[in-house]
C-alpha positions as CSV (number, residue, x, y, z in Angstrom):
1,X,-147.1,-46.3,-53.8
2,X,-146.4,-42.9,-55.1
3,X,-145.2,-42.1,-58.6
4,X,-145.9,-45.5,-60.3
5,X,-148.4,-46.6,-62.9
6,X,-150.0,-49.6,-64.1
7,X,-148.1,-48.8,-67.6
8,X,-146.1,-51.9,-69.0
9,X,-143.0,-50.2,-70.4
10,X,-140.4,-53.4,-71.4
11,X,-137.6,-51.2,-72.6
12,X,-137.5,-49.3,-69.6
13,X,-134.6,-49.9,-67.4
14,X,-135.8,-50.8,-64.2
15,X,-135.9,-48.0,-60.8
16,X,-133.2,-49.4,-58.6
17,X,-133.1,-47.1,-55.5
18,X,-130.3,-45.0,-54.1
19,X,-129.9,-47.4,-51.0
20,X,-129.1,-50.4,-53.3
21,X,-126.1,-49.0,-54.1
22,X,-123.2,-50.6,-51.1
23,X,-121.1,-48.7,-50.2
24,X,-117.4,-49.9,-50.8
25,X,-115.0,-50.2,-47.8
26,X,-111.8,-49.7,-48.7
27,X,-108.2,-49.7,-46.4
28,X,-106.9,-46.0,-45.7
29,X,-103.4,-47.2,-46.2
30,X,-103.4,-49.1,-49.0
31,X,-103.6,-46.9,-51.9
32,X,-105.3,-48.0,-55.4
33,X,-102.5,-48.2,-57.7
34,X,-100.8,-50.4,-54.9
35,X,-100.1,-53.4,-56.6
36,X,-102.2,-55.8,-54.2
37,X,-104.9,-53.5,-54.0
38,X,-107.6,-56.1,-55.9
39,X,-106.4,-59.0,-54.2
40,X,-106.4,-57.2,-50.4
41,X,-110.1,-55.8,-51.5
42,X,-111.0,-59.1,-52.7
43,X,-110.0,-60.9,-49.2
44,X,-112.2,-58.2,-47.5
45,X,-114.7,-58.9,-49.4
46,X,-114.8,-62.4,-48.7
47,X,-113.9,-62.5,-45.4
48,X,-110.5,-63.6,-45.4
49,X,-108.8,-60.6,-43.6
50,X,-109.7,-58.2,-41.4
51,X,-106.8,-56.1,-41.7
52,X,-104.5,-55.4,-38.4
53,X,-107.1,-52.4,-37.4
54,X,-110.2,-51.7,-38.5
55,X,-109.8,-49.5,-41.3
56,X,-105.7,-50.4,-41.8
57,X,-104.1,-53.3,-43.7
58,X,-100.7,-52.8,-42.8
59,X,-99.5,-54.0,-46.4
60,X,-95.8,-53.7,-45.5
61,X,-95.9,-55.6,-42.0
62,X,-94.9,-59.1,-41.8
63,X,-97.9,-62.1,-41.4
64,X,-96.8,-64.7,-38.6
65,X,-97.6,-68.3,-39.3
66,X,-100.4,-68.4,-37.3
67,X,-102.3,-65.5,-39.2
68,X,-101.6,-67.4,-42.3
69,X,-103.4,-70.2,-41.1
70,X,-106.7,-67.9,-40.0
71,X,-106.1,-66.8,-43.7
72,X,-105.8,-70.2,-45.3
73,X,-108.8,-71.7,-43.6
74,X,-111.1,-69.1,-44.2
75,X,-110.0,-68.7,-47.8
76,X,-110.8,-72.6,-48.4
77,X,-113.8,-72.6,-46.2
78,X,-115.4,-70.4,-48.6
């Protein structure tokens, strides 16, 4: 490999590439001084929502009972 050595240097922080950095999705419409923002990322993170399209939330809409289920079980399925 190009640019290394067989030098043992312990203090030295390790080389993490650029590409091992992810890239953080975040919902166009829900801004980040929104009060939910960490718990809405949170969810996307984990799975639990999808938002109502792909890159929308729609924090002010209302959730039916059968979304709240979808939410429910995949939250405790975790």
């Amino acid at each position: 490999m190009s640019g290394t050595s067989n030098l043992f240097l312990p203090l030295r922080p390790p080389f993490r590439p650029p590409f091992s950095r992810v890239p953080i999705f975040r919902y166009v419409d829900v801004p980040s001084n929104y009060w939910a923002f960490r718990y809405i990322q949170k969810m996307k993170e984990l799975g639990i929502t999808g938002g109502c399209t792909t890159d929308s939330y729609c924090p002010t809409s209302s959730v039916a009972r059968d979304q709240m289920v979808v939410f429910l079980t995949r939250a405790f399925l975790q």
